[in-house]
TORDREN-299459 format. One record per residue (C-alpha): residue number from 1; residue in one letter; x, y, z. Coordinates in Angstrom, 2 decimals, decimal comma. Example, Ala and Ser with C-alpha at 12.3 -4.5 7.8 and 13.67 -1.06 7.14 Angstrom:
{num 1 | residuo A | X 12,30 | Y -4,50 | Z 7,80} .
{num 2 | residuo S | X 13,67 | Y -1,06 | Z 7,14} .
// end
This chain:
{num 1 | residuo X | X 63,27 | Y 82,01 | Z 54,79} .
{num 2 | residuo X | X 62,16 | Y 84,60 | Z 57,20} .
{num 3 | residuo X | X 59,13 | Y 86,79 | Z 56,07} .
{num 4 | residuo X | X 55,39 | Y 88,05 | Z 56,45} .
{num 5 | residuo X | X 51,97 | Y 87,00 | Z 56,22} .
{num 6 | residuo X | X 49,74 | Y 88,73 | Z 53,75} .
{num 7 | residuo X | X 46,46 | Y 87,34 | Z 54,31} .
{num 8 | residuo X | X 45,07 | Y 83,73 | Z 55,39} .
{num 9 | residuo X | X 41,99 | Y 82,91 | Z 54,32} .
{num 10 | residuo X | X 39,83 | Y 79,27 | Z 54,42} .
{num 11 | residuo X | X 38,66 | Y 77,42 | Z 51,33} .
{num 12 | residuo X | X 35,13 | Y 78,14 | Z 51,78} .
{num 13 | residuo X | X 35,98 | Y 82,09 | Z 51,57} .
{num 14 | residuo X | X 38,35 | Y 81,86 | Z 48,17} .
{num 15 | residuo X | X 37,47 | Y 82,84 | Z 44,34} .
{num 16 | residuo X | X 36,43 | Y 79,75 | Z 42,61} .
{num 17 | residuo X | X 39,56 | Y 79,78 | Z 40,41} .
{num 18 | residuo X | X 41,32 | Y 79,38 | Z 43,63} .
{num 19 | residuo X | X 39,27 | Y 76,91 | Z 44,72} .
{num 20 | residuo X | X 40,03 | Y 75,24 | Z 41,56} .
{num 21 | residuo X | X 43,93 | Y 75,71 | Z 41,84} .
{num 22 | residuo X | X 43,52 | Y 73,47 | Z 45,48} .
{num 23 | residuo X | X 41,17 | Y 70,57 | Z 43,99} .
{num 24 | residuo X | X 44,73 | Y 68,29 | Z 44,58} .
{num 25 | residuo X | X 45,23 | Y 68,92 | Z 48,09} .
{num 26 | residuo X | X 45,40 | Y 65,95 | Z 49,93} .
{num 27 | residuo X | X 42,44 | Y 65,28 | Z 51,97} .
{num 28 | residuo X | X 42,08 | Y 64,29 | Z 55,17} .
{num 29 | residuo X | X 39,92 | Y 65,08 | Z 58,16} .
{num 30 | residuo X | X 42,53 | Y 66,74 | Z 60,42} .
{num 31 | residuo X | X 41,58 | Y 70,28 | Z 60,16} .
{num 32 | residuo X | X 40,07 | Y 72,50 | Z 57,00} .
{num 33 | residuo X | X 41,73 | Y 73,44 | Z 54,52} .
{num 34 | residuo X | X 43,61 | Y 77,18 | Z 54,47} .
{num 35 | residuo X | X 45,34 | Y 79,41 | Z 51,81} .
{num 36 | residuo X | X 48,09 | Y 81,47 | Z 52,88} .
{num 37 | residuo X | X 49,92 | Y 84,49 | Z 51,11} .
{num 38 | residuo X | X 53,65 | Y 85,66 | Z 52,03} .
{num 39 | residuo X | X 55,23 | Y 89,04 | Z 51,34} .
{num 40 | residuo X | X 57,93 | Y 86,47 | Z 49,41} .
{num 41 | residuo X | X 58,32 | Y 83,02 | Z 49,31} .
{num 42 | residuo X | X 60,68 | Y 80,06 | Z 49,36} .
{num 43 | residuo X | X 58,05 | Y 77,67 | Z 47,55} .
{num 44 | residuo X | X 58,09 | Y 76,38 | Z 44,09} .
{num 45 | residuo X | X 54,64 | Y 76,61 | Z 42,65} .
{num 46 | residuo X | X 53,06 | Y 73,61 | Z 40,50} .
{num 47 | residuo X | X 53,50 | Y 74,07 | Z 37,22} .
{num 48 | residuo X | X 55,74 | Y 73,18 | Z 34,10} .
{num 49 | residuo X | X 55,20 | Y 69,83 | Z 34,89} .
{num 50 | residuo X | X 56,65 | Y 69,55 | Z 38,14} .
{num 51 | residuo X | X 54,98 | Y 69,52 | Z 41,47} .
{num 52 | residuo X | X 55,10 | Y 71,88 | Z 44,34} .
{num 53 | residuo X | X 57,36 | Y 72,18 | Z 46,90} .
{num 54 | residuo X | X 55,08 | Y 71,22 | Z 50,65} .
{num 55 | residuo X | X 56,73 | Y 72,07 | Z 53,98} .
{num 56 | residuo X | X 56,14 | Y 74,04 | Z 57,14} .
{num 57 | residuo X | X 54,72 | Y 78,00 | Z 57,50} .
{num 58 | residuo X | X 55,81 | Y 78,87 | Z 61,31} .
{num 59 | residuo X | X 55,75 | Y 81,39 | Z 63,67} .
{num 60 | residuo X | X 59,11 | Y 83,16 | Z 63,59} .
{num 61 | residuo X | X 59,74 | Y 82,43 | Z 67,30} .
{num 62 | residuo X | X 58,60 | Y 79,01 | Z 66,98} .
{num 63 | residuo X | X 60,31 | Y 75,73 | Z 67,38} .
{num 64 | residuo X | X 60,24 | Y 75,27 | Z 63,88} .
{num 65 | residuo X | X 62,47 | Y 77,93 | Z 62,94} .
{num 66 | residuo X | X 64,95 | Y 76,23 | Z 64,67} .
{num 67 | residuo X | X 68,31 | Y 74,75 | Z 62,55} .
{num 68 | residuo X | X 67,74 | Y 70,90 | Z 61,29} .
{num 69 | residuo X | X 64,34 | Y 71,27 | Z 61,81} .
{num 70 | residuo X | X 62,40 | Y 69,09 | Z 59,10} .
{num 71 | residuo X | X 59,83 | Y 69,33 | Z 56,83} .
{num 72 | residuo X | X 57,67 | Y 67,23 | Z 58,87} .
{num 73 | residuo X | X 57,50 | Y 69,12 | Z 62,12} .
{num 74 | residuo X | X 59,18 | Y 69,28 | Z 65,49} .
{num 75 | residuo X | X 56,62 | Y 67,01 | Z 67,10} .
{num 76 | residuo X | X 54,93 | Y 69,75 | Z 68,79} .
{num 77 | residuo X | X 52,14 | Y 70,74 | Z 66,40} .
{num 78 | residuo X | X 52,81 | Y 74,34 | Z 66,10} .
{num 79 | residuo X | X 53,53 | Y 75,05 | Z 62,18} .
{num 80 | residuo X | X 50,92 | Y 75,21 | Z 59,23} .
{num 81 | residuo X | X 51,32 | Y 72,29 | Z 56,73} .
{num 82 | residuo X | X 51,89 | Y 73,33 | Z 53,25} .
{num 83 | residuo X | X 50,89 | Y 70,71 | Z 50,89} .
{num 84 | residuo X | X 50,09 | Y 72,48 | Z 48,31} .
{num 85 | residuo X | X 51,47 | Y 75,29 | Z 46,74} .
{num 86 | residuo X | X 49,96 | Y 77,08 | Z 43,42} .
{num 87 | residuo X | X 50,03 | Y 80,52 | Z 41,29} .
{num 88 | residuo X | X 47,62 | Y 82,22 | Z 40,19} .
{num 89 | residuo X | X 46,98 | Y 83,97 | Z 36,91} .
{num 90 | residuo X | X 47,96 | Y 87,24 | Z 38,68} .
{num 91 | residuo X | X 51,31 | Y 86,34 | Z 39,93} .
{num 92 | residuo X | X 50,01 | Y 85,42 | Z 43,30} .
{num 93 | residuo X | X 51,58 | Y 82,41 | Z 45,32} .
{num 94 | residuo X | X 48,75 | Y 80,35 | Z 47,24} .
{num 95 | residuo X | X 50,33 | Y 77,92 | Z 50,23} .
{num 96 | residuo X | X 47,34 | Y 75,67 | Z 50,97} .
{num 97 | residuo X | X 47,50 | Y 73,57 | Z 53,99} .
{num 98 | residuo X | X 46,18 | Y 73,18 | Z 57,30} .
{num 99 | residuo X | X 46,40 | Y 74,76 | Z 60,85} .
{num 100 | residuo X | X 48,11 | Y 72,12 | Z 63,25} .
{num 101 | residuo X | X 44,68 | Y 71,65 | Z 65,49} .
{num 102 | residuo X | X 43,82 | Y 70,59 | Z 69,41} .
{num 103 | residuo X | X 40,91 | Y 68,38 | Z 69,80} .
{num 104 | residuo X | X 38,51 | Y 69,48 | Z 72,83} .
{num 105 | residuo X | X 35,48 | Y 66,79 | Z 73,83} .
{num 106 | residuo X | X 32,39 | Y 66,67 | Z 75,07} .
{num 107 | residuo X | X 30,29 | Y 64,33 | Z 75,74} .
{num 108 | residuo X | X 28,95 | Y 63,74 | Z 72,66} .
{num 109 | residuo X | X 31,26 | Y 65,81 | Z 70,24} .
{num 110 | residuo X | X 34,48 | Y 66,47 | Z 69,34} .
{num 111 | residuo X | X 35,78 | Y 69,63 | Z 67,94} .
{num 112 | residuo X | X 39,04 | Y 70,39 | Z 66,17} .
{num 113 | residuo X | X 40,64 | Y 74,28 | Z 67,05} .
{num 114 | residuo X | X 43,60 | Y 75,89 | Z 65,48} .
{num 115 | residuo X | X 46,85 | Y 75,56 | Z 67,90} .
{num 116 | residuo X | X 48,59 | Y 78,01 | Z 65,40} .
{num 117 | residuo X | X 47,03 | Y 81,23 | Z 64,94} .
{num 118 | residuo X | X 48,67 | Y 83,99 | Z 62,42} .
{num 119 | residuo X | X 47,49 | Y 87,40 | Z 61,53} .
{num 120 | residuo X | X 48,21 | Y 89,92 | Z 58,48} .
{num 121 | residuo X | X 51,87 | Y 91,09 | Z 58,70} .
{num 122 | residuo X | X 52,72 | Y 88,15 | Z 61,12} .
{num 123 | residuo X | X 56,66 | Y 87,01 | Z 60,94} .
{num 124 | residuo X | X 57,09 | Y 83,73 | Z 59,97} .
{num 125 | residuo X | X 59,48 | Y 81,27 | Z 58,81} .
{num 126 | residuo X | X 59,55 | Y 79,29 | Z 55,61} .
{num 127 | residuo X | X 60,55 | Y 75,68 | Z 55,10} .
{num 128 | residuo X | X 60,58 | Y 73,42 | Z 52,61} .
{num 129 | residuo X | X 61,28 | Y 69,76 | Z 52,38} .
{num 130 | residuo X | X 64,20 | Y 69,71 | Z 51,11} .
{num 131 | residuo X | X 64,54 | Y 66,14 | Z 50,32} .
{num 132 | residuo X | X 61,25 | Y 66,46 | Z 47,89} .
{num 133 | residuo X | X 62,44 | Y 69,93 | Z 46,43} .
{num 134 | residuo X | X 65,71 | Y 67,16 | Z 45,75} .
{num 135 | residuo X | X 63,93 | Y 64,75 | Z 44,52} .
{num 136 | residuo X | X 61,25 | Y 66,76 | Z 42,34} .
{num 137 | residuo X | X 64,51 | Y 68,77 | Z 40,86} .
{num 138 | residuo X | X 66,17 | Y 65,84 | Z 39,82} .
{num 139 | residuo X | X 63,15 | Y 64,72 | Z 37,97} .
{num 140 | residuo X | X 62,77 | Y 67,67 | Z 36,22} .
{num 141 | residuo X | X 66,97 | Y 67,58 | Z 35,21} .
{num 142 | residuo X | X 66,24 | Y 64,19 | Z 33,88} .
{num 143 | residuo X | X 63,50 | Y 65,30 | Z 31,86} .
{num 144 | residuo X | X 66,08 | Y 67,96 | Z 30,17} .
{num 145 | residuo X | X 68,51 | Y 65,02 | Z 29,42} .
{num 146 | residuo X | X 66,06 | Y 62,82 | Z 27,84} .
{num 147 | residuo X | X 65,08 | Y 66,23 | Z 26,03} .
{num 148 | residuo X | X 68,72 | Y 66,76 | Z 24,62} .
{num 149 | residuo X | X 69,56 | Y 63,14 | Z 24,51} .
{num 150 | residuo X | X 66,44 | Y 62,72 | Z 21,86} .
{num 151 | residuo X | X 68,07 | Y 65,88 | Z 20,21} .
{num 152 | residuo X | X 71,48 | Y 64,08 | Z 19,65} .
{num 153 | residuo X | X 69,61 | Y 60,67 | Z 18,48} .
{num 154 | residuo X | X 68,35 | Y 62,15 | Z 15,43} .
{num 155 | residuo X | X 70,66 | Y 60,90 | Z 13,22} .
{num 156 | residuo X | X 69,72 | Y 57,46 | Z 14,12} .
{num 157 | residuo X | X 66,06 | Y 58,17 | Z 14,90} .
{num 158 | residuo X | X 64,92 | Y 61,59 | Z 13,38} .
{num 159 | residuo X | X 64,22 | Y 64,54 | Z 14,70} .
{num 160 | residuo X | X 61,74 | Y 64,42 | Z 16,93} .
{num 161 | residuo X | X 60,12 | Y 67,75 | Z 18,21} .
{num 162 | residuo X | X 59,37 | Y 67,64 | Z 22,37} .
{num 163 | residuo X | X 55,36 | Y 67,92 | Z 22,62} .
{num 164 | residuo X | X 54,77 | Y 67,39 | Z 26,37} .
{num 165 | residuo X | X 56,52 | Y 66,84 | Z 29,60} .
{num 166 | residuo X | X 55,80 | Y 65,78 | Z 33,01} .
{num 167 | residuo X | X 58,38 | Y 65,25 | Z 35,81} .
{num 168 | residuo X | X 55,75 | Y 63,97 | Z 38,63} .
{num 169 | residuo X | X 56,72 | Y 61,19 | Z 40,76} .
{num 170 | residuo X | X 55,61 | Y 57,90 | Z 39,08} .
{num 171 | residuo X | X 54,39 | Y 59,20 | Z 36,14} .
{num 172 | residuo X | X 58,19 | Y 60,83 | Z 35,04} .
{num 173 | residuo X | X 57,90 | Y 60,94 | Z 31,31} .
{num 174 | residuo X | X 58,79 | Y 63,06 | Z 27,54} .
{num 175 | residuo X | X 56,59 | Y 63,10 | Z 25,09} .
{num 176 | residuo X | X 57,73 | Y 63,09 | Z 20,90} .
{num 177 | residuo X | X 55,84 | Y 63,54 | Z 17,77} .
{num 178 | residuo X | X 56,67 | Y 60,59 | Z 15,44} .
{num 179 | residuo X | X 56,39 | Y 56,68 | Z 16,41} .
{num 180 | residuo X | X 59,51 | Y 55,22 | Z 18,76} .
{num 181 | residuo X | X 59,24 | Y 51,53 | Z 19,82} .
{num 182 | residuo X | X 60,74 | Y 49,14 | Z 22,19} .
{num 183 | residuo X | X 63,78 | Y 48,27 | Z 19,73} .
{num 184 | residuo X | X 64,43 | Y 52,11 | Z 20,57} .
{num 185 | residuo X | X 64,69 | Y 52,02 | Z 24,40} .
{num 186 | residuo X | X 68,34 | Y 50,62 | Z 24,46} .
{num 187 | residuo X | X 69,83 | Y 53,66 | Z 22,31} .
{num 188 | residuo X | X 67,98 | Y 56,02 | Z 24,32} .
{num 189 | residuo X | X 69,02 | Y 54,37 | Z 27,36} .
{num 190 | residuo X | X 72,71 | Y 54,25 | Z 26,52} .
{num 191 | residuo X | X 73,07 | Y 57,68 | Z 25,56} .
{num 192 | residuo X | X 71,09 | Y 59,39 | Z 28,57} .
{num 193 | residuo X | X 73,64 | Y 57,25 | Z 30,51} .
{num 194 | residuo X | X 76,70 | Y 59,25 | Z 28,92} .
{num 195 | residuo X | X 75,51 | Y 62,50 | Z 29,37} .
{num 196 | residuo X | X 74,60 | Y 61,86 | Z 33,00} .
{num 197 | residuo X | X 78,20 | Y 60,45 | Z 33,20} .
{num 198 | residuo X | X 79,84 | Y 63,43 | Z 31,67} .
{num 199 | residuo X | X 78,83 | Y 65,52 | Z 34,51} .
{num 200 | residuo X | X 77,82 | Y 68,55 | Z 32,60} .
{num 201 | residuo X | X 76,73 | Y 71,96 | Z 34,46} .
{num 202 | residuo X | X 73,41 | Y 73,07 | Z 34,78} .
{num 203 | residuo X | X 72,76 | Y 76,53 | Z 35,12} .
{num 204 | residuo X | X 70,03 | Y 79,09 | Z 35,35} .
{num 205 | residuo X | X 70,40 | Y 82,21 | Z 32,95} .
{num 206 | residuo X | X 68,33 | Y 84,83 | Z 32,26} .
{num 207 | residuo X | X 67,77 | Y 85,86 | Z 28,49} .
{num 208 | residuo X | X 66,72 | Y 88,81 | Z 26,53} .
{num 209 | residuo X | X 64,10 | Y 88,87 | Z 23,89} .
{num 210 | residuo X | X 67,09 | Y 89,51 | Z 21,54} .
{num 211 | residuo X | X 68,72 | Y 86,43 | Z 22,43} .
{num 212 | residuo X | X 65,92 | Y 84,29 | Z 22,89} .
{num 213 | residuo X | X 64,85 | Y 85,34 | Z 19,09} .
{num 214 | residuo X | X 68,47 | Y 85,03 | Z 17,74} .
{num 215 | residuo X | X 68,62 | Y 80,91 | Z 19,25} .
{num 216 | residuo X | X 65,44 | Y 80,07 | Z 18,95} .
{num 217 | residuo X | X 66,31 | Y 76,90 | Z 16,40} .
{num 218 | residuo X | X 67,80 | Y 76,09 | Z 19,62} .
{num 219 | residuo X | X 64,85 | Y 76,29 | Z 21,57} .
{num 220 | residuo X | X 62,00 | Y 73,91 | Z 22,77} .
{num 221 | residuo X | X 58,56 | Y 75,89 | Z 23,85} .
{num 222 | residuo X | X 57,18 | Y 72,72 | Z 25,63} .
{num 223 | residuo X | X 57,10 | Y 73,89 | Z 28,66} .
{num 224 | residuo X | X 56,46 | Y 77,59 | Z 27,78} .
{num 225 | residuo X | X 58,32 | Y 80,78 | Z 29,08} .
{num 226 | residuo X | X 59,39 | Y 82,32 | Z 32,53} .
{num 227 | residuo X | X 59,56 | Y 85,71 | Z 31,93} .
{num 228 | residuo X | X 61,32 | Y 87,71 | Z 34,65} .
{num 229 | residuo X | X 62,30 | Y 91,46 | Z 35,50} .
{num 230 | residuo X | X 63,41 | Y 93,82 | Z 32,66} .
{num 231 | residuo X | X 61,05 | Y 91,20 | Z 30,23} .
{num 232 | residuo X | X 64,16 | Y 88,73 | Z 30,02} .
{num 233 | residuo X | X 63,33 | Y 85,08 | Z 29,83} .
{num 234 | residuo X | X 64,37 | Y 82,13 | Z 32,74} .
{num 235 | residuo X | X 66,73 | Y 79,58 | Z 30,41} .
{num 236 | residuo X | X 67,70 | Y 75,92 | Z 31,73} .
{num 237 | residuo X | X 70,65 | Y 74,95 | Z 30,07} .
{num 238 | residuo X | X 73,29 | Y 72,16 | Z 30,17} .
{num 239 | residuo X | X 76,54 | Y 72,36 | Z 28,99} .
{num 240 | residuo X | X 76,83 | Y 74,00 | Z 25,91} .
{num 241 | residuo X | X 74,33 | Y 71,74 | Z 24,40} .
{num 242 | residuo X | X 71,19 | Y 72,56 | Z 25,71} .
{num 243 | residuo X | X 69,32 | Y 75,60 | Z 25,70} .
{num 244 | residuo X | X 65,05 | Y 76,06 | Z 27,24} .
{num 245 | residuo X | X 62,99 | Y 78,23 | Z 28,70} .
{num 246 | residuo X | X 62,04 | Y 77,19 | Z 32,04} .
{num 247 | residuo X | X 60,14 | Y 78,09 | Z 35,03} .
{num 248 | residuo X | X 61,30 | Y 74,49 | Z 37,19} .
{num 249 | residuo X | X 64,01 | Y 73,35 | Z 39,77} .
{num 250 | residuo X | X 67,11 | Y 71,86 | Z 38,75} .
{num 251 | residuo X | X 70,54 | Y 69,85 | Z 40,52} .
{num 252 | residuo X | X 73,74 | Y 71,49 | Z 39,97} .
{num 253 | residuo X | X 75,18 | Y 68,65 | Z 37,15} .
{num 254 | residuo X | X 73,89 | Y 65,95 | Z 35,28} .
{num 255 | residuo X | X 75,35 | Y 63,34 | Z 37,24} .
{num 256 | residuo X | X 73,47 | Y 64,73 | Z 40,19} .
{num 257 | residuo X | X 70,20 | Y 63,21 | Z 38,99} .
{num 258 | residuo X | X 71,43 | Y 59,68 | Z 39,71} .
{num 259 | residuo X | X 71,05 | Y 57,30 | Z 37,65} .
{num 260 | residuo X | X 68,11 | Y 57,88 | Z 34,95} .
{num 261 | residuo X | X 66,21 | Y 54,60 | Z 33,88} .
{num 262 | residuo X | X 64,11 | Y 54,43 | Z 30,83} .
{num 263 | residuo X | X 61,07 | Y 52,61 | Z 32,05} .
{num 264 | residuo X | X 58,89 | Y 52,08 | Z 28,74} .
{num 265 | residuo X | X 58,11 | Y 53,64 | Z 25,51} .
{num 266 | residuo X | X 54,30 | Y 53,89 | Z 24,54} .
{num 267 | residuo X | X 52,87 | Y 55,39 | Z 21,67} .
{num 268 | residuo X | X 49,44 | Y 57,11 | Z 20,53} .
{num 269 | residuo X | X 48,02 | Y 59,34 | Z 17,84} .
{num 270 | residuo X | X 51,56 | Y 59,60 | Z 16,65} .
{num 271 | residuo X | X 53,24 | Y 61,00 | Z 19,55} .
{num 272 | residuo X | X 55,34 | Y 58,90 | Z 21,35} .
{num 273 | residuo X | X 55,60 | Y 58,81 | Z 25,31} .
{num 274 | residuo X | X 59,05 | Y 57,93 | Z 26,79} .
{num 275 | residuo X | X 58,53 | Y 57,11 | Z 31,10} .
{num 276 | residuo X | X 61,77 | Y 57,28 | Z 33,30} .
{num 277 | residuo X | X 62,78 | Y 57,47 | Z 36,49} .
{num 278 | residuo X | X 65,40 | Y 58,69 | Z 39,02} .
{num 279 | residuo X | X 66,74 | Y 57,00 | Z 42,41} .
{num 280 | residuo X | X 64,50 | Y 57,85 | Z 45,00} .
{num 281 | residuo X | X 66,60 | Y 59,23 | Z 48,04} .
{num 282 | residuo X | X 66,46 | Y 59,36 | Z 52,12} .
{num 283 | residuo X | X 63,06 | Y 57,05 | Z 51,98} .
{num 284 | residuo X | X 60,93 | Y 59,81 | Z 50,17} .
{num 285 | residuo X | X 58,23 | Y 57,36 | Z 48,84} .
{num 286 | residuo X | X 56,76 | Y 58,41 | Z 45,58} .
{num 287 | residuo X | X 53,76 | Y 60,70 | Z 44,96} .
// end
């Protein structure tokens, strides 16, 4: 995605509820880190459970604008590193990352300087990784299928109302009110298994309040509302048998998440967590 740059601004010089929003990015001691604001952006922000996109920021001239370049860089240095990427309570999208840097010595230092410098209304380029964005989407699919597959179960199992959700890397899992125990995991298993093998589409809509209000039986808040222009509501929904507000990524189809496996069931305070996974894909390791 082609675009602007707003503003660029270090750590050390944000709001502390910024400051706050990048307490997960990745340390290291290749450069300080930088917050970066686009006239739009390409980048999913953290949130309903699912992780950012991370990827490249890039001068529009650059080598990294070039096709089949990837998320890692072209080798050369020259693009900002987005690992990061958050919202604020105002609507505004943070990229925080780091400034590819030179190192100059002396005889008894050594200094890191910004190879990449950008200024307010700069063009850039926008790229993701698209192979995360994959891999993060089909998570967060899965986590809808367990959702609806838990929906279809309660004949067998009751009804079991969807408290929590997390689709991060390694830690994949639904949580349920009510106790579910090992005995359980086979039933689940099987039937996530046939509605990842009927295929079903997965589509974005966009909802009024009307019809949010009219199927809202139909409707799990967990992961709370995306409300877009004209005050209509972002809906998830696969097939005809699922129905929820939702702010994430998703694959095309159910069968696009690969194969989802039902790693354990755990319980607490009477809510019971269900971990999964999905294939991991084209060596992304996990986060």
């Amino acid at each position: 995605m082609d675009t602007q740059v707003i503003s660029y601004t270090p750590l050390s010089g944000l709001s502390d509820e910024a400051k706050h929003l990048a307490k997960n990015v990745p340390e290291d001691q290749n450069g300080e880190i930088f917050a970066i604001t686009t006239q739009k952006t390409v980048f999913y922000p953290q949130g309903g459970g699912q992780p950012s996109d991370t990827g490249l920021i890039a001068l529009r001239t650059s080598a990294a604008s070039k096709p089949g370049l990837n998320a890692e860089g072209d080798g050369e240095g020259n693009a900002f590193q987005v690992l990061l990427v958050r919202k604020t309570p105002d609507g505004e999208i943070l990229h925080f990352g780091r400034f590819p840097t030179t190192g100059t010595s002396s005889t008894h230092t050594l200094t890191q300087q910004p190879a990449l410098q950008l200024a307010a209304d700069q063009p850039v380029t926008l790229r993701i990784d698209a192979q995360k964005r994959d891999y993060h989407s089909r998570l967060h699919t899965a986590g809808h299928i367990l959702g609806l597959a838990m929906r279809l179960l309660a004949p067998e199992l009751g009804e079991r109302k969807k408290v929590k959700a997390n689709h991060f890397p390694g830690e994949a899992c639904m949580e349920f009110e009510g106790l579910l125990y090992n005995e359980h995991k086979a039933l689940i298993q099987a039937k996530v298994d046939e509605l990842v093998g009927l295929d079903l589409a997965v589509k974005i809509s966009w909802w009024g309040e009307e019809e949010v209000e009219r199927r809202k039986d139909e409707l799990d808040m967990v992961e709370g509302r995306e409300v877009g222009g004209m005050g209509k509501v972002r809906i998830a929904e696969i097939g005809e048998l699922d129905a929820n507000p939702c702010g994430g990524t998703h694959v095309a189809s159910t069968k696009e998440t690969g194969r989802i496996t039902i790693r354990k069931i755990s319980r607490q305070k009477g809510v019971s967590r269900v971990s999964y996974e999905v294939p991991v894909l084209f060596g992304i390791e996990g986060e």
